[in-house]
N, C-alpha and C positions, 0 to 999 in steps of 0.2 A: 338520396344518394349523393356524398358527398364531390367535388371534382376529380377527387384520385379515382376514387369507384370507377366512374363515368370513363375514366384517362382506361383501365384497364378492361373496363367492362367491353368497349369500342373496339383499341388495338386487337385484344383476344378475338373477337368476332371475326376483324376483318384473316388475322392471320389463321385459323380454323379455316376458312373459307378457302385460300390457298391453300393449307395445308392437304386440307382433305380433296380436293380436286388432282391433286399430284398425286395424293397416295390408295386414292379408291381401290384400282384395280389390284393393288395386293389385297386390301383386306375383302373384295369380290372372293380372289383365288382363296383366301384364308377362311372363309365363311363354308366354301365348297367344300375345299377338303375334310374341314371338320364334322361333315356332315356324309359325303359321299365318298371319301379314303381316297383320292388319289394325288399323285407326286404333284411338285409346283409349277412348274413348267408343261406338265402334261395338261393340270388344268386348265393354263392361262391358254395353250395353240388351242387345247379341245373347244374352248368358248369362243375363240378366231374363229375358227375352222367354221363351227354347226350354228353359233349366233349371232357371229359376225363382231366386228371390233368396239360399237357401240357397247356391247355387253358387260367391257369392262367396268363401265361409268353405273353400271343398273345399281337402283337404288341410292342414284346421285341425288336426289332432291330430298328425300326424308334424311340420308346421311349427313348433307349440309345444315338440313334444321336442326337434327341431334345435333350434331358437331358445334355449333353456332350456340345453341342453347347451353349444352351441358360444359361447354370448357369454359364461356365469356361466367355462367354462372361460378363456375371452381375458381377462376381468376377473380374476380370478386370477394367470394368467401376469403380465400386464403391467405392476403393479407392480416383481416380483423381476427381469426381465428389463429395468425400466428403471433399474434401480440396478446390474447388470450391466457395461450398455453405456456406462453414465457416470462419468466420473473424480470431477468435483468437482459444477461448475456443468453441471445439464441442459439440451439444447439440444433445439430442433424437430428436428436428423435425430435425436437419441437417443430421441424420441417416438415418431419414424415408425417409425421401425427394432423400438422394444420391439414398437408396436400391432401392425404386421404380420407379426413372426414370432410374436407372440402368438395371432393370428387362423391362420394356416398351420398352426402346430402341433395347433391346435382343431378346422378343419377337416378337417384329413389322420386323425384318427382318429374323425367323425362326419360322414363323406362319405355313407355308406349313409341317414341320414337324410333327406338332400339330394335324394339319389336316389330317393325314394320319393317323397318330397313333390313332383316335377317331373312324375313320370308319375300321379299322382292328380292333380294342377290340369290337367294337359294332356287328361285322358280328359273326354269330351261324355257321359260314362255315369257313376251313382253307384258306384265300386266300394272297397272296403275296403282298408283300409292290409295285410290279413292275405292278403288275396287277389295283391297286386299284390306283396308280398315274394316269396310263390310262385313269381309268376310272373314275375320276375328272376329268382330261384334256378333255375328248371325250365330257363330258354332258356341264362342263362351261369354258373348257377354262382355261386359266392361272391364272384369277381371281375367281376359286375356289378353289385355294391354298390360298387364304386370305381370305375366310370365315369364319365370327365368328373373325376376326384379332380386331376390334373396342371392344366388350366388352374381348375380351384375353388382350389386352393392359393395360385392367381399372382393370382386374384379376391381370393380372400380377403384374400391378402398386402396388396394394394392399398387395397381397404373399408378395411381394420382400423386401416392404417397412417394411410389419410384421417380415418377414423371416429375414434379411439383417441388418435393423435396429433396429430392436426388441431385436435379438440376441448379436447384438453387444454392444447396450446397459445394457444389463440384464449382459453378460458376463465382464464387465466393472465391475459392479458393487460388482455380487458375488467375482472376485479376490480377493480383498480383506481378505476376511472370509473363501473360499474354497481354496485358491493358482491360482496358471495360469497353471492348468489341469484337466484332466475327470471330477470332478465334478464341476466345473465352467461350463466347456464346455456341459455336459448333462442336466442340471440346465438351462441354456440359450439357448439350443435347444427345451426342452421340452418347455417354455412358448411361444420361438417363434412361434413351431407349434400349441398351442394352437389360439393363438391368429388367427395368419393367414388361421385357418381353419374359424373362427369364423367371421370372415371380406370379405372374397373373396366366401364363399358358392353361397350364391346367383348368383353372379356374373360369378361363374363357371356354374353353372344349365344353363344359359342363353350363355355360349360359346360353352357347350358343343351341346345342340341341334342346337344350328345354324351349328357351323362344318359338325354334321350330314345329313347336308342339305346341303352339297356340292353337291351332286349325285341327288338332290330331288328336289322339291319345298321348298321356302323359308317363312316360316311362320312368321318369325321376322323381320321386316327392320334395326333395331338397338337394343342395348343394352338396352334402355329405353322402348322400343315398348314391347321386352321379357320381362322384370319385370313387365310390366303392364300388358301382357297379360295372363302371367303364373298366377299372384296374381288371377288376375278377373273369368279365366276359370276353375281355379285346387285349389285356395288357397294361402296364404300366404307360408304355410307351404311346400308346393310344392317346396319354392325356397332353401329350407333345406334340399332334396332329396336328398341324399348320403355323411349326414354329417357326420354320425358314420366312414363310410370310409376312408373319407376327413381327421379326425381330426386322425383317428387311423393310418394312414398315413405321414400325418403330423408329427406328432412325432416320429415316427421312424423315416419317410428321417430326417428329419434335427436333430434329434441324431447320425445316423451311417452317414451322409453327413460330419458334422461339426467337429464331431469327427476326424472323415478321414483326411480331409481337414488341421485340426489345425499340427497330427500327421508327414503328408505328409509334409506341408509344412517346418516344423521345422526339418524333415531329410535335402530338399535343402535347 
């Protein structure tokens, strides 16, 4: 791994790591409701109230490995794969295209982490990251850590490409007019998360209950089967279930992520 690698590999890590400590308890709320239907606010006091304020962090430690793993790996890829894909002059789909197969690639080999971290934020009981690996492996086996992996890939594809690509294009662009800091950098975070809340929703609603269905029966056979069955039984709108989260989310990570990241990286 050459020094740049290492220079991004590092920053991405350490800034994931804040990142995701700031913004856990939305995507706790966001997990909830996708799962058990209710408002955003109702979810966050009801977890106050009956599990106390700890609750919001559940799933903080498998969330930080994912988080740590799957981004410092995307940040990595996504330089070499954007020099790849591009002849001369880089364009936004050469962006889109590096960030989300950068993000797929990352995904599809730390899905198991994914999967853990759904069914500790989903459980109304404190139970251990050690305990619930168990108890995947005891019901299905090795290949219930790749539950939900088919539509997280198409998720992922989509975040990474909005997140990755979005960003970097948008942050391109503002230089010019804002300089090459914080408000470049918050300017091209914020539209990233909009965007990528706004693209991958769906697509998470339908990762998220399958994961949940490590331990269970499996309602969905694929990613396509879940959008069609969610739309037909519950509604279109169903597949929007925990956007206010998602997007309220969204924009914070990849403001305190990118910022982090840009900071960090220009100390090495």
């Amino acid at each position: 791994m050459d020094s740049d690698a290492v220079t991004r590999f590092l920053s991405s890590s350490i800034a994931s790591i804040v990142a995701e400590t700031i913004t856990l308890p939305t995507d706790v709320a966001k997990t909830r409701i996708q799962i058990q239907k209710m408002p955003f606010l109702h979810c966050l006091s009801s977890m106050r109230r009956n599990e106390g304020l700890k609750s919001w962090w559940r799933g903080y430690t498998p969330a930080v490995v994912r988080q740590v793993c799957y981004s410092s790996t995307s940040l990595v890829l996504y330089e070499p794969l954007l020099k790849m894909c591009s002849s001369s002059d880089i364009t936004f789909g050469d962006r889109l295209f590096a960030g989300g197969t950068a993000g797929a690639i990352s995904i599809s080999i730390f899905n198991p982490t994914e999967v853990v971290k759904t069914k500790i934020m989903n459980s109304r009981e404190s139970v251990t990251t050690r305990s619930v690996i168990r108890d995947i492996y005891r019901t299905n086996g090795v290949k219930g850590f790749w539950y939900g992996v088919s539509p997280n890939i198409s998720r992922t594809f989509l975040v990474n490409a909005a997140e990755l690509g979005t960003y970097d294009q948008t942050k391109t662009m503002l230089i010019p007019y804002t300089g090459d800091g914080f408000l470049s950098f918050l300017g091209a975070s914020t539209v990233a998360g909009v965007t990528s809340a706004i693209v991958s929703t769906p697509v998470d609603v339908v990762k998220t209950r399958m994961m949940n269905m490590a331990t269970g029966k499996r309602e969905y056979k694929n990613i396509f089967s879940g959008l069609v069955s969610i739309t037909k039984k519950e509604g279109f709108g169903l597949l929007y279930s925990g956007f206010v989260p998602i997007v309220i989310r969204k924009i914070l990570w990849c403001s305190s992520f990118f910022n982090v990241y840009e900071q960090i990286k220009k100390i090495f």
